[in-house]
DRENDO-1510 file (C-alpha; in Angstrom, 1 decimal, always signed):
<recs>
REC; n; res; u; v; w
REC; 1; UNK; +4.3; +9.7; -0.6 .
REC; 2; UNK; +0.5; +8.3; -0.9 .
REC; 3; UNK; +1.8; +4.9; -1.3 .
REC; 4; UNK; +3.7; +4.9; +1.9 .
REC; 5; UNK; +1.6; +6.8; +4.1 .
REC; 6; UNK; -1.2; +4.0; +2.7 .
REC; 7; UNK; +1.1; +0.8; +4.0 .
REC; 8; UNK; +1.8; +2.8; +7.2 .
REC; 9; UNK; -1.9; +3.3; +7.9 .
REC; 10; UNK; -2.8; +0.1; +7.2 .
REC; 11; UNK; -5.5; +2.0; +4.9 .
REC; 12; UNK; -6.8; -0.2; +2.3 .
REC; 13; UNK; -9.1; +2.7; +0.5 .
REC; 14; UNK; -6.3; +4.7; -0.1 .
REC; 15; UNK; -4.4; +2.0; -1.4 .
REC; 16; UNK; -7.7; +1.3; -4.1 .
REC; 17; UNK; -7.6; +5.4; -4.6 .
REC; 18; UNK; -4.3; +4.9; -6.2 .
REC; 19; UNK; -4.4; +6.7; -9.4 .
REC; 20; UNK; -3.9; +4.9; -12.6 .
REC; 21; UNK; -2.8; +6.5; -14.9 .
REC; 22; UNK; -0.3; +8.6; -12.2 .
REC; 23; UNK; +1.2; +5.0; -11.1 .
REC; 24; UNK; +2.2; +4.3; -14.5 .
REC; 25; UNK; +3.5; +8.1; -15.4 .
REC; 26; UNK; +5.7; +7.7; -12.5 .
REC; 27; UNK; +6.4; +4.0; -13.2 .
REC; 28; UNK; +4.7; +2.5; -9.9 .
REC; 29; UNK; +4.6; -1.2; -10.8 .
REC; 30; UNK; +3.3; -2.1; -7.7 .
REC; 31; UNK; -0.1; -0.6; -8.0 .
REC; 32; UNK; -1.9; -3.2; -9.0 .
REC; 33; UNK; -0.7; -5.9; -6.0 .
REC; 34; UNK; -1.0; -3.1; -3.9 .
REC; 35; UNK; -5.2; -2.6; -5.3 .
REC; 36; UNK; -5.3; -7.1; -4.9 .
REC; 37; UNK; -3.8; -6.7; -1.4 .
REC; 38; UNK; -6.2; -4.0; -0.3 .
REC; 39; UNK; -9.4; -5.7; -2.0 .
REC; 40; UNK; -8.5; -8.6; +0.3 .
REC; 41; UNK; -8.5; -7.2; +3.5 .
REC; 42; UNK; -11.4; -5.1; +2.8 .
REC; 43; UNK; -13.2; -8.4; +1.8 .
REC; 44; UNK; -11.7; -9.7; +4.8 .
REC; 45; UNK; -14.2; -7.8; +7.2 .
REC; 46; UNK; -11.3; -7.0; +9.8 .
REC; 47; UNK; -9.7; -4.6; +10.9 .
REC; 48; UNK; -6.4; -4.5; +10.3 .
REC; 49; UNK; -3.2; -2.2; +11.7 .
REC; 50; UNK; +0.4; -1.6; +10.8 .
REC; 51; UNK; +3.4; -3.2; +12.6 .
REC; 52; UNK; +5.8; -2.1; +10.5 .
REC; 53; UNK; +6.3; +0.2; +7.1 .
REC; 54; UNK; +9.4; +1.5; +5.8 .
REC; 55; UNK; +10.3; +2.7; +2.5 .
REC; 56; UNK; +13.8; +2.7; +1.0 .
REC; 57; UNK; +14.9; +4.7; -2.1 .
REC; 58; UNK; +17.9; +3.6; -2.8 .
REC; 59; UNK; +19.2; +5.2; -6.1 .
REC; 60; UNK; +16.2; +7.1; -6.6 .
REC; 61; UNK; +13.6; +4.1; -6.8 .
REC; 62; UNK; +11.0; +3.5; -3.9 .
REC; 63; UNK; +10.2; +0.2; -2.5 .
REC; 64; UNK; +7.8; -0.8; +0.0 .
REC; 65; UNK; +7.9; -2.8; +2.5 .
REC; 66; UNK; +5.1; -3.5; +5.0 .
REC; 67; UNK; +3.7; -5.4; +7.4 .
REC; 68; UNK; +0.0; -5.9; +8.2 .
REC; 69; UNK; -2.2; -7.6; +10.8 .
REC; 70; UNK; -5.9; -8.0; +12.1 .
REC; 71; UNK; -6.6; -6.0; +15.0 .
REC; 72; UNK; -8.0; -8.2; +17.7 .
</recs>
């Protein structure tokens, strides 16, 4: 899963390749928070790393959860 492997890598330019169009197709209504959160942290200037990413599908839906911070 993009999305996922985006939060786990802490890679805020795959996060802003999210595809439109395919986000809402598959009903992804965290695309666009996802697009704010990684046009912040590449305004930031930073570096930043993982410390945690999971994702749950519990009946069938995805949610994200992850956890971000600078690298020092």
């Amino acid at each position: 899963d993009a999305v996922h492997a985006a939060l786990a890598a802490a890679d805020p330019d795959a996060l802003l390749a999210l595809d439109v169009d395919l986000a809402a197709e598959l009903g992804a209504a965290g695309r666009a928070p996802w697009q704010v959160l990684a046009g912040v942290v590449g305004a930031d200037g930073r570096r930043w790393k993982s410390v945690e990413a999971r994702q749950l599908v519990p009946f069938g839906v995805a949610y994200h959860l992850a956890v971000w911070d600078p690298v020092r």
